[in-house]
N, C-alpha and C positions, 0 to 999 in steps of 0.2 A: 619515498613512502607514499604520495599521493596517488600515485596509478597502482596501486595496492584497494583502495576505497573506492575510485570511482576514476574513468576514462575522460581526461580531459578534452581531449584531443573529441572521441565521439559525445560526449555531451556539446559539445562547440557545434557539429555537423549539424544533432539533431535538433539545435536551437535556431540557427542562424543558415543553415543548406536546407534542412528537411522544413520548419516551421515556421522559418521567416521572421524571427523573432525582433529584429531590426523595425519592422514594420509595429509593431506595437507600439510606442509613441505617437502613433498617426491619432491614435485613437484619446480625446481630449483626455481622458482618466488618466492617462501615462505619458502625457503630453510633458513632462518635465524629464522623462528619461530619457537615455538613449545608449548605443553598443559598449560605450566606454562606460560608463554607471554600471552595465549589468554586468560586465567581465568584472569589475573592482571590487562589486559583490560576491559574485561566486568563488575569486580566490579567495576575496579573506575568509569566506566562509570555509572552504579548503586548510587555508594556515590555522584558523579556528579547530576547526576539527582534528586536523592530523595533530599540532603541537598542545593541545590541551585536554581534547574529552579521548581521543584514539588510545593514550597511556592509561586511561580507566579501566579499556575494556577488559582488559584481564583479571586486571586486581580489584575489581568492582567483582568477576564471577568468582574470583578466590572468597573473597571477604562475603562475601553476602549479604544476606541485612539479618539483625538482631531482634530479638520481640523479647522485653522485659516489663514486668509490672506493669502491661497494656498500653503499651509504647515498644513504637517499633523506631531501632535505627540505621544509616544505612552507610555505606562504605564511605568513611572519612576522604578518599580520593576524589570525592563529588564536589567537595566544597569550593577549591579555589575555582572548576570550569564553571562552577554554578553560578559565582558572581560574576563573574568575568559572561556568562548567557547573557545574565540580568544587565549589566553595564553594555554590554554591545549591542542593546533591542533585539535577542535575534526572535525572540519568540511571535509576535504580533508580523514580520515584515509585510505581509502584503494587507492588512487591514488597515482602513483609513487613519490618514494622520490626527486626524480632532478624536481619536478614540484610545490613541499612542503608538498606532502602525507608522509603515513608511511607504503604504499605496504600492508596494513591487505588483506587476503581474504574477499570477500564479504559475505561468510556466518558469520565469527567473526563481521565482521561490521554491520552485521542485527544483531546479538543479542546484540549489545551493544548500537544501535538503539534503540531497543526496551525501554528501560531505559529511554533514551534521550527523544523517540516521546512521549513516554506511558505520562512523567510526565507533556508536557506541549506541543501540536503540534505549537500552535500558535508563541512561541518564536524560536521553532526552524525553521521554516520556513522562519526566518530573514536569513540566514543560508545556507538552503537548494535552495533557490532560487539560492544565489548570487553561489554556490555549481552550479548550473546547467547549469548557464550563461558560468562561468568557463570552463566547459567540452565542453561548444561548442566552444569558443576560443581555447581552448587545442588541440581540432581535427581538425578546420579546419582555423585557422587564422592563419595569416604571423608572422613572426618573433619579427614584430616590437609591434604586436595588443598581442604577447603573453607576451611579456615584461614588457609592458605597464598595463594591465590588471591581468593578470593570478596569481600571488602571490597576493594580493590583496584579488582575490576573493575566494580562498580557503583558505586563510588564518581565511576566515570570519571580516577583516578591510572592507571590504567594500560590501554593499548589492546587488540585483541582483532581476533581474522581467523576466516577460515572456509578450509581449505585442502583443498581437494574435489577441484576439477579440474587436470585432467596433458595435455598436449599430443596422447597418443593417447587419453584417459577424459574426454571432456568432459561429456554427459549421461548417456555411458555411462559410469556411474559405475565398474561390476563390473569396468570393465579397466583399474583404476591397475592400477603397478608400485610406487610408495613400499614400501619394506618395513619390517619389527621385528622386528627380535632381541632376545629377553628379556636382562638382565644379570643376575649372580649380585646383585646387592645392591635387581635387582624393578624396576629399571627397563629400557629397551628403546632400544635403539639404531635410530637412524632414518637412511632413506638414500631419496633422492629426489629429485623434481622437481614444484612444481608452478605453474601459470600462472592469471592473472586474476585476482589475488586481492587484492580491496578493503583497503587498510591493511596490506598485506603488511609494509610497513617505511614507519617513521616518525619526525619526531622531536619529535612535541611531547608523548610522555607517554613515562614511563621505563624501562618494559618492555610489550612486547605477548605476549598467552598466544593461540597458536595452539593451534585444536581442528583433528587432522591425522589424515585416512585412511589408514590403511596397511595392508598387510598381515603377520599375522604369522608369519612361515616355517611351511609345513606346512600352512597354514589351507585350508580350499576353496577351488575359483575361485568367479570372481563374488562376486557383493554377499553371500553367506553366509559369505564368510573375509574380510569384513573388518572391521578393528577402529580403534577411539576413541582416540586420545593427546594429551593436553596436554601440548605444547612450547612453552616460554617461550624466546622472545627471547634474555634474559640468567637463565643460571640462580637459581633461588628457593631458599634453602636453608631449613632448617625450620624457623629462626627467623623468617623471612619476611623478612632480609634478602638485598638482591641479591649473588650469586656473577660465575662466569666467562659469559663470550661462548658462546651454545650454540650453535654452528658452524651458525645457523639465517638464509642472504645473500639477501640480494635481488640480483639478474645482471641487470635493466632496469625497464623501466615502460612501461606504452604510452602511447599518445599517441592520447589518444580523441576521438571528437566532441564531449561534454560531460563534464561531471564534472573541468571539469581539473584542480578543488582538492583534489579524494579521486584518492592516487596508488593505480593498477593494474599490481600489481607481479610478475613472475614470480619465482619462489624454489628454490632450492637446500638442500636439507637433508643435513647431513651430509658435507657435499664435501671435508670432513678426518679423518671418522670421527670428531667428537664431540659430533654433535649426542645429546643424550639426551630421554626424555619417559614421562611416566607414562601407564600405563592407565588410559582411562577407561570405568567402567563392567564388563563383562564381557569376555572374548576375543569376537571376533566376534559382537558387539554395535552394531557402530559405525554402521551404516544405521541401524538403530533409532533410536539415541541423538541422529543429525545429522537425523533428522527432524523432531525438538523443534523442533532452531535453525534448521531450514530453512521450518518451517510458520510459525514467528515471524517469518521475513525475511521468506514469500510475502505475509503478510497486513500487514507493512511497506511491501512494497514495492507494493504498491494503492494506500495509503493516501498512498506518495511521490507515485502518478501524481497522485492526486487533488488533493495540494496543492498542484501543482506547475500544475494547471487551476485551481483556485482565484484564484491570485496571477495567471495570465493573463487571465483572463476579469475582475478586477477592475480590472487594469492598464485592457485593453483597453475596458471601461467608462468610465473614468474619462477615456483619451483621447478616444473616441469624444464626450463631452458638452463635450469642450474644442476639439476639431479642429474648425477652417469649412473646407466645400468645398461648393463646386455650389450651387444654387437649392432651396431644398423643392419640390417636384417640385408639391403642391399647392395653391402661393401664384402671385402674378399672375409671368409673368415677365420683368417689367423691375421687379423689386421689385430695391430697394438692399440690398448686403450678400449676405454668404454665409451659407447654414444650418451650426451643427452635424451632424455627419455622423449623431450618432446619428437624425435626424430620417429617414434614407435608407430605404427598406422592406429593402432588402438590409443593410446593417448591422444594421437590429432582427432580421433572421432570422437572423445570425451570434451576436448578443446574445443573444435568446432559446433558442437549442439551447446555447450555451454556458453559459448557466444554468442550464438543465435536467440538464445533466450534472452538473454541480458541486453544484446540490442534490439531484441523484439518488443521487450518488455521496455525497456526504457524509452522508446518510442510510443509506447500505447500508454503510459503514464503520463508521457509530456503530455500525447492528443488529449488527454484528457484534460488536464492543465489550459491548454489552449484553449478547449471550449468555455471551462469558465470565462477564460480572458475575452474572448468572443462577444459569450453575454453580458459579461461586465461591460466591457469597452463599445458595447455597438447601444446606441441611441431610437434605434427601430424596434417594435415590442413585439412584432414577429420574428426578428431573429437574436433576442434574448430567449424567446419561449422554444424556436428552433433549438437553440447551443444547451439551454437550461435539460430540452426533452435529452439532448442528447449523452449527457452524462448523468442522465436518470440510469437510461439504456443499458449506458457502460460500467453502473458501480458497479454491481454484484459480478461481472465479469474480470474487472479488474482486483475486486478484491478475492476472489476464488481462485481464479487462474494465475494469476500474479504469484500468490501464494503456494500454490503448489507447484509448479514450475520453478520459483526461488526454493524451495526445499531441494526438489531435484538435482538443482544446478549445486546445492551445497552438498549432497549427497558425491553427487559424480566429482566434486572438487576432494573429498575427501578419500577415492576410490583412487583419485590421481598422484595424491600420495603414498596411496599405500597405508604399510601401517604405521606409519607416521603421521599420516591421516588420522589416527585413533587413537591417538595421543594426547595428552593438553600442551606437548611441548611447542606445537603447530596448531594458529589461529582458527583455524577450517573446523575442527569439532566442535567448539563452541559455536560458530556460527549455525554450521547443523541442528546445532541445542534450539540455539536460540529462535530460530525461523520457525521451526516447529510450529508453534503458538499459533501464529499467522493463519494458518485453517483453522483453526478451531473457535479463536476468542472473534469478537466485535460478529457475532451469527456464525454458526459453523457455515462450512460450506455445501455442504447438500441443501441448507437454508438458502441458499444464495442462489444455488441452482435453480430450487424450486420456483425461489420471486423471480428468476428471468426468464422462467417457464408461463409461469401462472400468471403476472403481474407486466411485468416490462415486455415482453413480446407484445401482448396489446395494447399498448398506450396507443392513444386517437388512430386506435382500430388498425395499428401495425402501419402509421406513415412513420412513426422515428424510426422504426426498424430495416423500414424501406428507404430512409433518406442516409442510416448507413450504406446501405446496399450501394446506393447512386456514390457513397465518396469514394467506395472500392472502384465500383468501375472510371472513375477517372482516372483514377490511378494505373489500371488496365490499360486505359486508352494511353497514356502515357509510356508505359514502358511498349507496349507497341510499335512506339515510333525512337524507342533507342534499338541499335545493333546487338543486335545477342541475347536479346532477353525475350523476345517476341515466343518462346515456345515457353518460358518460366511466365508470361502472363499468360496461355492458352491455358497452361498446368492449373494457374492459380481460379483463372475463370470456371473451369470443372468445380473444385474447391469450392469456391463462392455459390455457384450454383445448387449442390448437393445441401450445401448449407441452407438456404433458402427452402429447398424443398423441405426437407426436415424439420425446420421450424413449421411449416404452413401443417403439414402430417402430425406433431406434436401438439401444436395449437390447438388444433381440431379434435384430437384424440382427450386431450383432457375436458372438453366440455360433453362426453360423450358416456357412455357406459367403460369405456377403456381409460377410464380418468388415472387410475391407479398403474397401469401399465408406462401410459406418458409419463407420470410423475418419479417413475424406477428410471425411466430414463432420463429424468432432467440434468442430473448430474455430467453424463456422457453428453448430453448437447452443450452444457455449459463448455467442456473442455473442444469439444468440436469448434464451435465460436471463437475460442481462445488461440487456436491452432488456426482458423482460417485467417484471424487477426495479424496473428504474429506473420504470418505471409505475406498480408497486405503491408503491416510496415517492412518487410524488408525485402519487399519485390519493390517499395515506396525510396526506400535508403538506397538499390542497387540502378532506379531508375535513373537519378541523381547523380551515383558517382561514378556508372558507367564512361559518361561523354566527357568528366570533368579528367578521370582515367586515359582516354584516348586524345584528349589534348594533351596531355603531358606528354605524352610518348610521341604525339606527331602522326597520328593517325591507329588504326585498328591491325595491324598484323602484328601476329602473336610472339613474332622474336622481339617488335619493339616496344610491346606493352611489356615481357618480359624484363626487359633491362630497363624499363623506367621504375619497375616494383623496384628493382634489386637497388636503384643510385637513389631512389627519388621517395622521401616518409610519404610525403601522402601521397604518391602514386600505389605505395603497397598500403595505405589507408583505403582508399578508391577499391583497389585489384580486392581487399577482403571484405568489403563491405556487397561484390556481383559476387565473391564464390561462396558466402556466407547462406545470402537469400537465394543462390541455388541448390548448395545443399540442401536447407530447408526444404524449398520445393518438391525436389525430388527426391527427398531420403524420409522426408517424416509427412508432405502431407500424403503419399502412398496411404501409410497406416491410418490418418484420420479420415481416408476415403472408406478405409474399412469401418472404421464406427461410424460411416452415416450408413454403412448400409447393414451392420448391426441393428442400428436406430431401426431404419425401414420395416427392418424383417419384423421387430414388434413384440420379443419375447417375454411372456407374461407368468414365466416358470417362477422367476421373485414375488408376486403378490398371490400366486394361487395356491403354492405349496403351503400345505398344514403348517403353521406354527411347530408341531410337535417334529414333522420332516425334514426341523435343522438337524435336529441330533442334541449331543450335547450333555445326551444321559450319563 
């Protein structure tokens, strides 16, 4: 069942062939680990996930969760993996040990991740939340709110929300209404409403600490008068044991397409005047501060789509070599028996792009991983600000594109069944359910597009964007000097190039009278990006397993690369990792060649057409 969740075998390549991951311990921060510690971890995290949260996933979307008398609760199948989270640390691991972590780097923590989200996102997000709330108490609350709180929530005893959005403030963040009145004894009285909100009320941990936007009397309008409060569930008294009911109800739950193990809850704050909650951080501070937990959720919630293509695309593999339908199209045809389907040319080109995603994506997750690890582990404060700019760069890329690309890959997993695909008897529809989300919540994604239109393309005037640029071209320069691939980096350098241009044409266009034009296209650049990405890791994967391919076989002729695929696992590891980021190359970045010059051409028919010239009468 584990190569069902996630590829062992390529999570290994792109940890330890593509990232180097071995080398992390050099670095004093992780100076106590090393290869054998990180594989130790990511199996058990493997036997974790596959023999205990994996048997949820079903029966967590059968069961759903329950809303009674303003209590919500949620599939009894939670409980035994829930404790078993809490007793095993897994939630905190890569946060420092004095806080309750265990220090992993962040790329061992995204593969072990992967396991974890692959088998069941909706249990883990009991988890991940109260994980997010945490980190914003860790950075910026007092002594007493760390104490109080902080082991608690990393430990996973206790759950955690994000309460952002309000029925009239949904992206527009700057127009809640929640308010705060300071009290005389420093806390703040809270009064509100808000909707959508993951784990809102629960009951399989015994208090949840909501991080809640409000405002406080007086403050400015918009996003500059608003401020940060930690509201717990059930009051925390300073001994750290639990007090009164903090008049903090959940009033429904929706009833979504997926996800229907994690309840979505709309909430009520204060509807008896006692809800209370501390400041966190500064007086209107609170953008600021929820940006922390929000950049950590965007670059989760990529990492969700991706695992979520992952377990599709393996599923769908797995059926595909098991399912007989039709004739081999290139065998006699009155031959006896049916072919496996994967033999069909149209199922291999559903396989093959569905691979390509998931090792493209899972490479652009890790990069991204590593550069935390980069700026954690490096001692220089220019190349912490280096690694730090450069997964500014890449949220909103990886949280958009990750995400839509993992739908895809669940879509075409679900095409490859058939209509057994469309079923609940077969895994793949739910996952389609459930990925869903993934565009939409933590900023939709036209949001996303916008900030790497508007915001990240110019950070210190376009050097982060240009010091991506410089790591593709190494990698260019690299596959140059493997055999066979020198015309797949020509391809991909067109690619990168187009890309560059485009951006400098879009940059420009929005500080301009055509502001509105660039901005209709920022969404098509974002995927543009994503697409030249995905290239670079896997012209980056095929630079690598090319030579490691041609030593097995004992040099480059094609009948003997041939029979090392056929005798030898990783020689056909190698052999699919060069025809993988060629098809890439040449089957899909063709088409992104057309949207940059889509991009180019400029068309401004979306912003100047009448309102009334939709139609729609």
């Amino acid at each position: 069942m584990a190569q069902l969740i996630a590829d062992r075998r390529d999570i290994d390549f792109v940890l330890y062939e593509q990232f180097d991951a071995e080398s992390l311990p050099k670095f004093p921060k992780y100076h106590e680990f090393n290869r054998k510690m990180f594989d130790m971890i990511i199996t058990e995290a493997r036997n974790f996930g596959l023999k205990e949260i994996l048997p949820t996933f079903a029966q967590s979307d059968r069961d759903g969760v329950r809303y009674e008398n303003g209590k919500v609760m949620v599939s009894e199948c939670f409980r035994r993996p829930h404790q078993l989270f809490v007793e095993g640390e897994w939630l905190a691991i890569r946060e420092k040990p004095e806080v309750g972590g265990q220090g992993l780097p962040h790329l061992i923590t995204q593969a072990a991740y992967e396991y974890l989200v692959g088998s069941n996102y909706s249990f883990i997000a009991f988890g991940t939340l109260g994980h997010g709330a945490g980190k914003l108490i860790e950075l910026y609350g007092t002594p007493d709110q760390k104490s109080r709180y902080l082991k608690k929530l990393y430990a996973g005893e206790w759950g955690g929300s994000m309460l952002l959005t309000e029925p009239q403030a949904g992206s527009d963040v700057g127009a809640l209404t929640t308010s705060a009145v300071k009290n005389p004894d420093g806390t703040y009285s809270i009064s509100g409403a808000k909707i959508f909100i993951t784990n809102g009320d629960q009951n399989l941990t015994d208090n949840i600490i909501h991080p809640v936007l409000a405002r406080i009397d007086g403050a400015p309008a918009g996003t500059k008068g608003i401020s940060l409060f930690i509201v717990p569930k059930i009051w925390v008294n300073p001994d750290g044991s639990l007090g009164d009911f903090n008049d903090v109800v959940c009033t429904g739950v929706e009833h979504k397409m997926g996800l229907h193990g994690s309840p979505t809850c709309s909430m009520t704050l204060g509807g008896k005047g006692r809800c209370r909650g501390y400041l966190l951080g500064n007086e209107n501070q609170g953008m600021q501060i929820m940006f922390h937990m929000m950049n950590e959720a965007r670059l989760d919630v990529g990492a969700q789509g991706f695992t979520h293509a992952s377990a599709a695309y393996l599923y769908a593999l797995n059926y595909a070599r098991q399912r007989l339908q039709g004739k081999d199209i290139t065998g006699a045809r009155d031959a006896i028996g049916q072919a496996p389907i994967i033999r069909h040319p149209d199922v291999r080109r559903m396989l093959i792009m569905m691979k390509a995603y998931v090792e493209g994506m899972r490479s652009f997750v890790y990069y991204v991983a590593r550069c935390f690890d980069r700026k954690n582990g490096s001692g220089n404060p220019e190349e912490q600000a280096r690694w730090s700019a450069m997964t500014e760069l890449l949220t909103p890329v990886v949280k958009a594109y990750c995400s839509e690309r993992g739908f895809d890959v669940c879509t075409q997993a679900v095409q490859v069944y058939g209509g057994y695909g469309y079923t609940q008897e077969y895994p793949v529809e739910q996952l389609l359910r459930d990925c869903k989300i993934t565009s939409i919540y933590e900023g939709a994604n036209g949001i996303q597009a916008m900030d790497l239109l508007g915001r990240k393309l110019a950070m210190k005037n376009g050097a982060v964007f240009n010091d991506l640029i410089q790591e593709m071209r190494a990698t260019i320069q690299q596959a140059h000097s493997v055999h066979g691939l020198e015309p797949l980096a020509a391809e991909f350098e067109t690619a990168m190039s187009g890309l560059v241009e485009i951006a400098g044409i879009l940059v420009e266009k929005s500080g301009s009278k055509d502001v509105l034009t660039a901005f209709a296209f920022s969404h098509p650049f974002m995927e543009i990006m994503g697409d030249v990405i995905m290239a670079w890791m896997l012209l980056w994967r095929g630079s690598i397993a090319r030579p490691k391919l041609e030593a097995i076989a004992g040099g480059a002729d094609p009948k003997q690369i041939l029979s090392a695929v056929q005798n030898d696992r990783n020689a056909s590891f190698y052999d699919g990792q060069v025809k993988t980021a060629t098809w890439f190359i040449q089957a899909i970045l063709p088409v992104t060649m057309g949207k940059i010059q889509a991009v180019k051409a400029g068309c401004d028919a979306a912003v100047t057409m009448d309102e009334k010239s939709f139609g729609g009468f």
